[in-house]
Structure formats: structure tokens, C-alpha cells
N, C-alpha and C positions, 0 to 999 in steps of 0.2 A: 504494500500500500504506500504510494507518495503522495506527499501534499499534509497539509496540519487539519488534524481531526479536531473544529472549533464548532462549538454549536451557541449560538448566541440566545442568551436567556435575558431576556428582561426585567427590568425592577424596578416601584415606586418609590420617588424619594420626594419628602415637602420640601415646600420655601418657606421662610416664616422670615417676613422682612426685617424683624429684628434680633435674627440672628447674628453672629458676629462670624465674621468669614470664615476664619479659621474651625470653628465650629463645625460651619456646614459642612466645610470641606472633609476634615475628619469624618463626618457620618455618613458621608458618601463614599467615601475610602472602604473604612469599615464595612458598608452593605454591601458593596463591589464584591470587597472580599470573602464575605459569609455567604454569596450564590455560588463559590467554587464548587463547593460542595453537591450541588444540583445541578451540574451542567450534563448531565446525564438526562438532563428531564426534556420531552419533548414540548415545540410550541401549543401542539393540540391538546396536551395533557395540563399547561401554564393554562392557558385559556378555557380548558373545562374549571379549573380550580378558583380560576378568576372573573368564573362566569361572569364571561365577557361573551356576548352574540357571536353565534361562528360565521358570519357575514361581516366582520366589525375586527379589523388587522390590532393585534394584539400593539406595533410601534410601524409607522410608516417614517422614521429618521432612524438615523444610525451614525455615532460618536463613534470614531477611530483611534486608538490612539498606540501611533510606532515610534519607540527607541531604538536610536542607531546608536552602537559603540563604536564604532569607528566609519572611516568611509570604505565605498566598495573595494578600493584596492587592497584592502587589508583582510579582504577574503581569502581563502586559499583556493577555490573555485575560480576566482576571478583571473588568479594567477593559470590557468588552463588555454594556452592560445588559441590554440582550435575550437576552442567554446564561446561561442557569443550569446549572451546572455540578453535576453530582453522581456518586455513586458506589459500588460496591457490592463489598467483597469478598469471594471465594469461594477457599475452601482448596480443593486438588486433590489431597491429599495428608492421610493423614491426624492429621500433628500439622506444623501451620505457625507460628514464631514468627516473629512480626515485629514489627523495634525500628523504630523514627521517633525520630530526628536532627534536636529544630530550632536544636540549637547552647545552651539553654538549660536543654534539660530533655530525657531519653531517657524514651518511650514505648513499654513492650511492648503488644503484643498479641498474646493466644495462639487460634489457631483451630485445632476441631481437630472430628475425627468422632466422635458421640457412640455410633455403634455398639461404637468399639471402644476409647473414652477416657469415667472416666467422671467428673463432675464435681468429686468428690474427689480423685479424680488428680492432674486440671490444677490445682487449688487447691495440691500438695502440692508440683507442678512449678515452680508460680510461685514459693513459698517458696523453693525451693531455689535458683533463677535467682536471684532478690534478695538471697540470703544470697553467692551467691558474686560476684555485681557486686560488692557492698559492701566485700567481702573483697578484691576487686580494687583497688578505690579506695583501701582501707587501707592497702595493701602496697607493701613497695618494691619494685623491677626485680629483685633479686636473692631476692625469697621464695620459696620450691619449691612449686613445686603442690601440694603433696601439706598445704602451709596455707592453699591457698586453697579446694579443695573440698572444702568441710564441711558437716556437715548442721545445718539450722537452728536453734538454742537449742529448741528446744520441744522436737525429738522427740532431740536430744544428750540432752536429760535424762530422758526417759523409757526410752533405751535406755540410759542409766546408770543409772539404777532395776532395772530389767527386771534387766540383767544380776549383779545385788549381791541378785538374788532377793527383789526388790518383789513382792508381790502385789496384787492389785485385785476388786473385790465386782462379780461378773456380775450383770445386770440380771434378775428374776426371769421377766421376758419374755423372757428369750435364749433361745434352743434349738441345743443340741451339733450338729454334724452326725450324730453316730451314731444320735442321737434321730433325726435329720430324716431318715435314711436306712430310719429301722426302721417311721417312718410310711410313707412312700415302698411300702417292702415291704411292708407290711402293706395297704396300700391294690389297688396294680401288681403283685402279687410275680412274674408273669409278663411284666411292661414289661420290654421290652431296656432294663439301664442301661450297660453296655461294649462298645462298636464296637473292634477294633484289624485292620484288615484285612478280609477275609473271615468272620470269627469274630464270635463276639456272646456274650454272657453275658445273663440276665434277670435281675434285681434277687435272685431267691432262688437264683440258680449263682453270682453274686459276693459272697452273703451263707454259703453255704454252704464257699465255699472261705476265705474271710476267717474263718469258725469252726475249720475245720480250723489254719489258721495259728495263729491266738491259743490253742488249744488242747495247743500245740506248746510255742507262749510260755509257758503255764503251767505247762508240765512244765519249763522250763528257768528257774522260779522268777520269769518277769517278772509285774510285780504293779504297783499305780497308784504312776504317778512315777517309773517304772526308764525307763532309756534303752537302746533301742533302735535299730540303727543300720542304716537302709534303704542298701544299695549297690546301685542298678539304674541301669539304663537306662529313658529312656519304654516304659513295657510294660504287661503288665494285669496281671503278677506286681507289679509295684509297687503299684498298685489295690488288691489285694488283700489285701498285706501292710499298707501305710497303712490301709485300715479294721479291720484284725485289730489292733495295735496302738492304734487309738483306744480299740475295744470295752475294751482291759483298762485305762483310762485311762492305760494310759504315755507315754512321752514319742519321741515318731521325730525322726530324725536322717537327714534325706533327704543323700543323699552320689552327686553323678552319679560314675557308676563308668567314663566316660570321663573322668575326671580325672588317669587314672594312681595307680601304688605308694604313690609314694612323698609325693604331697599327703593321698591318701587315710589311709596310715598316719599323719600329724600329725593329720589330723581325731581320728582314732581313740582316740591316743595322748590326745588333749584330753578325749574322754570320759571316761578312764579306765578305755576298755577294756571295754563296754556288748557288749550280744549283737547279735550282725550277723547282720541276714537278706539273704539275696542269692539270683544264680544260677549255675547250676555254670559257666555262660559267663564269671565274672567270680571263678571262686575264685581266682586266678591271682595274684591282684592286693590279697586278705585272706587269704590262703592263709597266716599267717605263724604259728611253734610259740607265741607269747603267746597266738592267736585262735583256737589247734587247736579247745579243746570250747565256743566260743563262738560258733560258725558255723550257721546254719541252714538249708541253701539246701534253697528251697519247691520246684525241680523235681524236686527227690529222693526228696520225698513219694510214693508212689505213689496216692494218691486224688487227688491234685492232679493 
């Protein structure tokens, strides 16, 4: 048999932002080390134990990490004239990082599936990988993590722009999606654009319910720049409401409504209290006397 017998097991490890580096780092050490023991176990046996869905990838990334002790001429293989030596890496997975260790200098390399990562991504991945090594190397044992993962000077400052209500001059080539949705219609208006199950909508059933919506909005004074505060779950009720809400150029405020009461009511409370569109499955949970005549829920409609 050639080649290295490695079967890769996976493991959960927390963040807990006020841990202190060296901490975390240790406990990750330490678990690393205690699945030695279990690398004998297979994924499908990990994932019955983890009853985890068996349509549902136990890890879709994968962390490398290689130690060189010396360079390759200091192989004794290498020293083999007649032998040329090469090699080809192939990611199985579709985001793989791997660092190379030659003691002098640390080497990423990021491989990854371009179906489903797209250039600008990993461009934005690697920034952040580099900002938080750095920030590693800067720090003492005792930093909290919660100082060492930070996002990288370029886009820290554009999201403190952003958020102090910076504005910026769209491109006279850009196109809204509402536009791109009304050519879309205008062209298909009978192309199925919403699958959710069984069901289907055609470009003019999800443009015709998304009118009804925003016409709703209207009456309830939403107008360009009001915020509006989506609480759904994945659904085509969300769909629908997200483009009712573009149409009147406002502002959505997507809020997963499996978040619970009481995170949901801070979000809210931050808006300062914006019109809420949801479903009657989730009044439960916005249902509160500040939100009584500020509640919109779309299944109540009866053209909907």
C-alpha cells in the first residue's frame, strides 16, 4: 500500500469572545489532539452520532496544515537524478485552505470550487485570514478574541461611512433589481420565477402579489426611504414582500423570525419602530401593544 492512510474527522469547537487567545488556542490544541484516538471512525458513523440529516455535508471547508523541516533538497529522494518529482493539487471539498510551514515564512493557499465561491469572495476571505494572522502576531496571550477578529481596515471604514449615513454616486450603467425584474416581466411574464415546493409563481403572479403588498404599504404611509421590517421565514411570502418594498424605494429590514421575542424586539426597538410585515405564523413573536397598528401580515390579505 502507498500513499498516507488519513481519514479526516471533524470537530466542534466555541468562540466565546471573551476568551483570551491563548486560551482558545490551547482548547483547540487539546480537542485536535483527543480525536486521535477516533480517526478510525467513519464520516457516516460521525454523522449518525451527530444526527446530523444525511443530505446535510457533515464540513464543506477544510484547514491544512504542513510542516516543512527542511527544503526539498534535503531529501534523499530528491537526491535521485533520474527521478522527477512533481505534483498536483486537487481540492475535494469545496473551500480548502492550506498553510505550508517552512519554519521561515507561512504560505497560504486557498483552493476552492468556483461553482459555488466566486473570485471576489476568496479575494475578501484572504483579506480577512491576513488581517486576523497579523492581529494574532500582534497580540498578547491574554487578548480576547473578540480583538482579534476584525475586519480589515478597508471595509472597517466603509462600514463606518455607511453606517454615519455616507452616500455614494451609482454608476449610470447600474440597473436596480426592480428594473431588472420588470424587464425580466416584460420580456417572460409567463416564465416561472418562484419554485417553493410543489407551487410555482410566473414572473406576473409574483409581480402581481408584490403590487398588492406595496399597495398596502402605501396606505400605511410607506414612501422612499421608510423602513420597513420583513419578519419571515425562507418562504415566497418573503419574495414577495422584498420586491413590494423595493418597488416603493424603501428600505427592508430582513429579520429571521426564528430568532425568537425577544432579539427580534431589540432589532425593532433599533428601528424605531418601522412597519412590520410578517405572517400570522409569527404574530406571536411582534405581536406587542407598541407594534398593535404597525403590523401587516400579507396572509391576511384575502387576494393574497
Amino acid at each position: 500500500m502507498v500513499g498516507l492512510c488519513i481519514n479526516t474527522v471533524p470537530f466542534r469547537t466555541r468562540l466565546d469572545r471573551h476568551q483570551p487567545l491563548h486560551h482558545w488556542l490551547h482548547s483547540v490544541h487539546q480537542l485536535s489532539g483527543s480525536i486521535l484516538a477516533h480517526e478510525h471512525a467513519g464520516l457516516v458513523d460521525i454523522q449518525r452520532w451527530a444526527k446530523q440529516p444525511t443530505d446535510m455535508a457533515l464540513f464543506q471547508s477544510l484547514l491544512v496544515y504542513n510542516r516543512y523541516r527542511g527544503s526539498s533538497t534535503s531529501w534523499p529522494i530528491a537526491q535521485l537524478g533520474a527521478l522527477e518529482i512533481s505534483g498536483l493539487s486537487v481540492a475535494e471539498y469545496p473551500l480548502v485552505a492550506m498553510f505550508s510551514d517552512a519554519g521561515h515564512q507561512l504560505q497560504l493557499t486557498l483552493m476552492y470550487d468556483a461553482g459555488k465561491y466566486s473570485e471576489g469572495y476568496i479575494v475578501l476571505l484572504s483579506a480577512y485570514l491576513d488581517t486576523c494572522l497579523t492581529r494574532i502576531m500582534q497580540s498578547t496571550p491574554d487578548t480576547p478574541l473578540e480583538h482579534v477578529w476584525q475586519l480589515p481596515e478597508g471595509e472597517r471604514r466603509m462600514i463606518s461611512e455607511w453606517s454615519q449615513g455616507a452616500t455614494t454616486t451609482l454608476d449610470p450603467s447600474c440597473r436596480l433589481l426592480p428594473d431588472l425584474f420588470v424587464n425580466t416581466l416584460n420580456r417572460t411574464p409567463d416564465a416561472i420565477a418562484l419554485e417553493s415546493g410543489s407551487m410555482q409563481w410566473t414572473y406576473a403572479q409574483v409581480h402581481q402579489r408584490a403590487l398588492l403588498i406595496a399597495n398596502r404599504l402605501q396606505a400605511h404611509g410607506v414612501a422612499h426611504q421608510s423602513k420597513v421590517a420583513l419578519v419571515f421565514t425562507r418562504s415566497p411570502e418573503f419574495v414577495f414582500s422584498f420586491l413590494a418594498v423595493l418597488m416603493l424605494g424603501a428600505v427592508y429590514v430582513p429579520i429571521d423570525a426564528t430568532h425568537g421575542a425577544e432579539r427580534i424586539g431589540g432589532i425593532l426597538s433599533d428601528l424605531s419602530h418601522p412597519l412590520i410585515l410578517t405572517q400570522s405564523a409569527h404574530l406571536g413573536i411582534v405581536d406587542e401593544p407598541a407594534y398593535s397598528n404597525s403590523i401587516i401580515c400579507v396572509d391576511f390579505e384575502p387576494e393574497i
